[in-house]
Structures are given as C-alpha cells and as structure tokens.
C-alpha positions in Angstrom: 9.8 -25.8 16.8 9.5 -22.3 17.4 9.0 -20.4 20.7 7.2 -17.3 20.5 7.2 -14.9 24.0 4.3 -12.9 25.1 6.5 -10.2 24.0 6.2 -11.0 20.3 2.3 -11.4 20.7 1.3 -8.3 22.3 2.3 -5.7 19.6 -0.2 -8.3 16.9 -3.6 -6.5 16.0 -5.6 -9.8 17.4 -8.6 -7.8 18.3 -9.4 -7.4 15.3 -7.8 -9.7 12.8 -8.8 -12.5 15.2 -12.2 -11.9 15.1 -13.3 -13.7 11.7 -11.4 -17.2 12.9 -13.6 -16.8 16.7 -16.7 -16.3 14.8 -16.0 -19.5 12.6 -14.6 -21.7 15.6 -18.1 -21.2 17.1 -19.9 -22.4 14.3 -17.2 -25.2 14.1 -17.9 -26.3 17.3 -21.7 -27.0 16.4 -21.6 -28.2 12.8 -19.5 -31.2 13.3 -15.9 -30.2 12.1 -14.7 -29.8 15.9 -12.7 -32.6 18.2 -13.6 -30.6 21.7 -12.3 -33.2 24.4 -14.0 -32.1 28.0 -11.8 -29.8 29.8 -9.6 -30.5 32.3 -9.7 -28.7 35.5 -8.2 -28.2 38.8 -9.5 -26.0 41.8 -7.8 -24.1 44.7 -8.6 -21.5 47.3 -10.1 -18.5 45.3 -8.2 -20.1 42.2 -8.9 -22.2 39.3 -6.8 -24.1 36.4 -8.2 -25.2 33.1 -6.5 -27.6 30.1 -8.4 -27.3 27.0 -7.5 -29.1 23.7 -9.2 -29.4 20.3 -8.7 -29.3 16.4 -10.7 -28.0 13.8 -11.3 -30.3 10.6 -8.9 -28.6 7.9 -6.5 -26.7 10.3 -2.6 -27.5 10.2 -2.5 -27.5 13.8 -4.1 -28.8 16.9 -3.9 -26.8 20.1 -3.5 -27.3 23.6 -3.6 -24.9 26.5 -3.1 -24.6 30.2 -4.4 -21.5 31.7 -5.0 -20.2 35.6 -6.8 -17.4 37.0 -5.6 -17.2 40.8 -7.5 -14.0 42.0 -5.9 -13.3 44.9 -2.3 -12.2 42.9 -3.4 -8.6 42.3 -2.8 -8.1 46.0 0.6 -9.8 46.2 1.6 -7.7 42.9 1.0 -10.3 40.4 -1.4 -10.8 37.3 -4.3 -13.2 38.3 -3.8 -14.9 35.1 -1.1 -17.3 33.7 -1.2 -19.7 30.9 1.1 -21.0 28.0 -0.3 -22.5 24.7 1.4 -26.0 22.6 0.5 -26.1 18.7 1.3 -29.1 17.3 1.3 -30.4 13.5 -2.2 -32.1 12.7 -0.4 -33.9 9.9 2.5 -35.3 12.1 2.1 -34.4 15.3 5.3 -32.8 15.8 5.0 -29.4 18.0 5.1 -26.9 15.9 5.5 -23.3 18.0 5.2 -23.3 22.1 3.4 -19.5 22.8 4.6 -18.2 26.1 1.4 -15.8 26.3 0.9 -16.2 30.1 -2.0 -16.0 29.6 -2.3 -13.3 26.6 -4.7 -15.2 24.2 -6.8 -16.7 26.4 -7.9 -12.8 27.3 -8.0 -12.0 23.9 -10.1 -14.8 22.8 -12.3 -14.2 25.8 -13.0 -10.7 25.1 -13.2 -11.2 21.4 -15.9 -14.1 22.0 -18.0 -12.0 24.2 -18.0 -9.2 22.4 -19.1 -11.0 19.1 -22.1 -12.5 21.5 -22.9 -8.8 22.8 -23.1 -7.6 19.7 -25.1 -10.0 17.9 -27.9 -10.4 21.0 -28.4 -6.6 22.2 -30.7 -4.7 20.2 -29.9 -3.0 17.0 -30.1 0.9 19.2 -28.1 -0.3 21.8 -25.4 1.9 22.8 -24.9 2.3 26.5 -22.6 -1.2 27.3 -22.2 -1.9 31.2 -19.2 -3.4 32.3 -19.3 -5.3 35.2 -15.7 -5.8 37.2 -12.5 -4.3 36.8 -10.1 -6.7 36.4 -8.4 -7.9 33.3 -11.4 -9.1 31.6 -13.4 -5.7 31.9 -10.0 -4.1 30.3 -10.0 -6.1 27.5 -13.7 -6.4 26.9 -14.0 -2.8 26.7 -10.7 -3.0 23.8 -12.9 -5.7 22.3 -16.0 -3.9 22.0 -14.3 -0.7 21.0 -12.3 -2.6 17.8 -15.1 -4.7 17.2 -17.9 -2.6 17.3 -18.9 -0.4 13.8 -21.3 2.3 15.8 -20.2 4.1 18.8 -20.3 2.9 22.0 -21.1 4.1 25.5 -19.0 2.6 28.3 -20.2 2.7 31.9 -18.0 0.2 34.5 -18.9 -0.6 37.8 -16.4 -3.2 40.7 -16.8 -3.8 44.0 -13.6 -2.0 44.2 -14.1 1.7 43.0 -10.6 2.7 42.8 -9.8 0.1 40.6 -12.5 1.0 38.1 -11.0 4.8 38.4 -7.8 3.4 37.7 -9.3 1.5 35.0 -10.9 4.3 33.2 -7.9 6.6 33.7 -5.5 3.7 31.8 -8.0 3.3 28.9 -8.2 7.0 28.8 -4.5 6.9 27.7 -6.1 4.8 24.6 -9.0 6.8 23.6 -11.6 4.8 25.5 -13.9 6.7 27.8 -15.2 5.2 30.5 -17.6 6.1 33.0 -18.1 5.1 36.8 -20.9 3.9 38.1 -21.5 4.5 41.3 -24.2 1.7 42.3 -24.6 -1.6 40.4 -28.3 -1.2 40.6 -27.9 2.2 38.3 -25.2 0.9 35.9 -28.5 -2.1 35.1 -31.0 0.6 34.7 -28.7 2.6 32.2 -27.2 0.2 30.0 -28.6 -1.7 27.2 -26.4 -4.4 27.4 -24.2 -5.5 30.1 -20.9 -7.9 30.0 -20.4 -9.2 33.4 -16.0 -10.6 34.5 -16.0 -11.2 37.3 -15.1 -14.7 39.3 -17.7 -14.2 41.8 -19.2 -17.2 43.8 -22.9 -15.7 44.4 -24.9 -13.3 42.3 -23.7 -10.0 41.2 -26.9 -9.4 39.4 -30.8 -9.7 40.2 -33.3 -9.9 38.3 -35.5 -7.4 39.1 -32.9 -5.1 38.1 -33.1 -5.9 34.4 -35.4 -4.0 32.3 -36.8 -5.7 29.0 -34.9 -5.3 25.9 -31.6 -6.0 28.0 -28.7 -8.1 26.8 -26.5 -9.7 29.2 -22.9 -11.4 28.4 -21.7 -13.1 31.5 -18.1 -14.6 31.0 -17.1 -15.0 34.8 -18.6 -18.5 35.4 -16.2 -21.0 33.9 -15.6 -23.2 36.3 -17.4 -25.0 39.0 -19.2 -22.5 42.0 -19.0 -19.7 40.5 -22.7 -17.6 39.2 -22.5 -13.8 38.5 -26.8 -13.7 37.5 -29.5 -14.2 40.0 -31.1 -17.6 39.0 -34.4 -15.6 39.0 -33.0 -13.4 36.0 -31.8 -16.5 33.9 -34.9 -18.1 34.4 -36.8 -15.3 33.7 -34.7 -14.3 30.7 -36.6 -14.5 26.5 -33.5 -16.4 25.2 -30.6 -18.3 26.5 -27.5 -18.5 24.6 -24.8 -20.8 25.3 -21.3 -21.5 23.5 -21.2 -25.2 24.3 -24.2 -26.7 26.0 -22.7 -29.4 28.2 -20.3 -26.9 29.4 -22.7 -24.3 30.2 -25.2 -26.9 32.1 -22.5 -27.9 33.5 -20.4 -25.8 35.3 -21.0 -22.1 33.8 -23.7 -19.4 34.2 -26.4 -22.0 33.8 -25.8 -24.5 35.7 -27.1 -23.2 38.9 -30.6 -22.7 37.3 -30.6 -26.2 35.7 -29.7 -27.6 38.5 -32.7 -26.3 40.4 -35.2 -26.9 37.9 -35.6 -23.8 36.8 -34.4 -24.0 33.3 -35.4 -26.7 30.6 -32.0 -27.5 28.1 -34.5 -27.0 25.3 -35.1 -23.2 25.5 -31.3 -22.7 25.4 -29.5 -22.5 22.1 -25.9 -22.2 21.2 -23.7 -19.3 19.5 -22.7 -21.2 16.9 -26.3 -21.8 15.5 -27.1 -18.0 15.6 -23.5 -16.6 14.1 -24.3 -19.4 11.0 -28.3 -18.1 10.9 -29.3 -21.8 11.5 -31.4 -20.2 14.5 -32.4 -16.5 15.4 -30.7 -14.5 18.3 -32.9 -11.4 19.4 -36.2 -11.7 18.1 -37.9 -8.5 19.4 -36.6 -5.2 21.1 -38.1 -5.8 24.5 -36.5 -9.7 25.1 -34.2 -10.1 27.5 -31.0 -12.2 26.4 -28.1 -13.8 28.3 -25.1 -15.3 27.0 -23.1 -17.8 28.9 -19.5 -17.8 27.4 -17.5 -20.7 29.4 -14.4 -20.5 26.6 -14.0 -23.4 24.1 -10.7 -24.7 22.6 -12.3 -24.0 19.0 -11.4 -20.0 20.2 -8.0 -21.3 21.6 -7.3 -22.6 18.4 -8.4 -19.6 16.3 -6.4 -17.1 17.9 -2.9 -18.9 17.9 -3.5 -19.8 14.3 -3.9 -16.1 13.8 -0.8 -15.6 15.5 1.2 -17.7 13.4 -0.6 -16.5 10.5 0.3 -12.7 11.4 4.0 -13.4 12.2 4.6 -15.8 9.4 3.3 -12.8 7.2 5.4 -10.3 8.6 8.3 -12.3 8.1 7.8 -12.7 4.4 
C-alpha cells in the first residue's frame, strides 16, 4: 500500500491531463459500465460530509472517498474543505494507495467537471464567464476554465464578500489569470455569457429575471440537502436542464427545489453523459438558456485518482 500526501499531488498537471478520464466517467455513469452506490451523507451547522464510492467496468481500482466542506473554517483560519481518498484493487480488494488530498481532488474534479459542462452548453461566442463566489471553488473553476478552455476567456467574479474576490483576483494575478470585479450581482448576469455559480448558499443567489437568453449557467454549490443558488423561477424557466446524475440532482441538488414544487417535469432534464457521448444535443440554438446542475459523482472521484497514479507511476519509470 502506498500513501501519497497532498504534497505529492499538488505539483501533478491534473487540470489538464485529468480532463479526458472526467469526460469518460460521465458517460460511464450513463451507459451502464458504472457501480454508483447512493452517497452517504452527514449534516452539521453550516457544514456538510459526503462518502462517495464507485468503480468503473475495466478500471484496476475502485475508489472511495470521504470529503467535508465546513464553511465557517475560513474565519477560524482554516480551509472549509477536508477529505482523504482509499483505492483499492478491483481484482483483490487489497488497498492499493490511501491519497491524503484533504480534500485536493475533490476540488480538482469539481472544477474540471464544471468546466467541461460550461463549455459544452454556452454558446459557441461565448467569452465573458461570470464567476459566482470566491471561495475555493471560484479559484479553481477559474484554473479549470483557463487550462481547459482553447479560445480566450473573459473572467468577471462577484461574492458577497468583496475583499475576498479582490484578494482572489490579486492571487490569480500572480498566475496570469485576470479577473475582474463585479460590483453588483445583477451586472456580472447582464455581462456574462455564461455564469458558474460555488457557492454553499441556502436561498437563491440568482433570479430569473436577471438572465438574458442565450445564457449558460453551471451551478455546482447545491450538493447536499437545503442548499439552491438559482431562483426556482429561472430553472423552470430555463430551454434545457442538464444534470450529471438524475436521482441526485432531483434529489438533493440545484433541482430539487423546483421538482419538488411542481415546477419541473424529470422528462425535460437530460444528463451530461448523454450530451459528452452525442447520444442527445446540449445547446440547440444561441438564444436557449441552459443550466447545469453538477452534484459530483464517484465516476469523477475515480478518474482523477487513477490519473494520479497513472502520472506518478510514470514519473517513477
């Protein structure tokens, strides 16, 4: 067994040699080659825990993770996320590495997912990308779309907390990513042709009569019960609904709270998967509005450690 600290992780390239493996555990997770347990999940004041698990049909491993967000740490000079990942032989079951990220990959995979959903559903032009937060999710979104991305990109960031997107944008300065401030929430919509939204927020962030047709939204804050960063109104009113797991989303992401009150019927939504593999189309016009709801599947879990061990095992050769 082998364990690997967060401080062998960070210096890997997993933004963007990840990003073939996340775009294939999507599809996996809808074409039948994915064992996706329901996750496990514990809530606290302002604080959450999730326990995913899975395997892919084929891999060596199988891959399970705990992982925390507790969002009140930033003020008592701690990261709001923790985690630690467990991959274990598929063949005999013997673990195989135990990756002290706290918490590394499960930001990596997140930003990695959403920014392959944000740049398959905004529009061909888009360019102007509104982030929505300022926490560690917006940071690494805005690395994601950056390595991802093969146009240029316009960044605009807006937090309820103004000096923590300043100090955002000045620490991504430092890595060649420019990033503007926006004032007012309302603005950032009106500007930007897509919008990610990472926050954990626990009422609407977003309305919909602040989204002008042809947006794209990726909202990635509602993974657990409670949380809703979009106006029910605006998912409702949205041309098409993407999801990355469709129980999950109904259940407890950026969905839910529009199933739940009727105003959405299961049958207009349709899942990442489907649209990465060209079994169904994304976009289908410039002036749709489109929403992603991204509540983070094992299948990316398992993806991004198995390019872990895949990089390090290479650079020992």
């Amino acid at each position: 067994m082998r364990f690997i600290a967060r401080e062998e992780i960070e210096p890997l390239p997993l933004l963007r040699e990840s990003v073939a493996a996340i775009r294939d555990a999507y599809v996996a997770a809808i074409d039948g080659r994915a064992q996706l347990p329901p996750v496990g999940y514990l809530g606290f004041p302002n604080a959450d825990c999730h326990v995913k698990f899975g395997h892919i049909a084929g891999d060596p491993i199988f891959v399970v993770k705990l992982s925390s967000g507790f969002y009140d740490n930033p003020a008592r000079g701690l990261p709001s996320n923790n985690g630690i990942v467990i991959a274990a032989s598929a063949h005999t079951g013997e673990i195989v590495a135990v990756l002290d990220d706290r918490g590394l990959l499960t930001q990596l995979r997140t930003a990695v997912g959403g920014a392959i959903a944000t740049l398959a559903l905004a529009r061909q032009d888009a360019r102007v990308i509104g982030i929505v937060g300022s926490g560690i999710q917006a940071r690494q979104h805005l690395r994601a779309l950056t390595a991802i991305s093969d146009k240029p990109l316009e960044f605009h960031a807006w937090g309820r907390n103004l000096a923590r997107v300043e100090e955002m944008a000045i620490d991504l300065s430092r890595e060649n990513i420019v990033v503007a401030i926006a004032q007012d929430i309302r603005q950032l919509c009106a500007k930007a042709d897509a919008i990610v939204t990472t926050t954990p927020a626990s009422s609407p962030v977003i309305f919909s009569d602040w989204i002008r047709p042809g947006t794209h939204i990726t909202a990635i804050g509602a993974d657990s019960p409670g949380k809703q960063e979009l106006e029910s109104a605006l998912v409702a009113r949205a041309d098409r609904l993407v999801m990355d797991l469709a129980h999950q989303c109904l259940d407890h992401g950026e969905f839910s709270a529009a199933h739940r009150q009727g105003l959405i019927d299961p049958g207009r939504c349709v899942e990442l998967g489907a649209i990465l593999s060209n079994r169904e189309l994304g976009r289908r016009s410039n002036v749709e509005i489109t929403i992603a709801d991204l509540t983070g599947l094992a299948v990316q879990d398992i993806a991004i450690t198995r390019t872990v061990l895949d990089l390090l095992h290479n650079a020992e050769q």
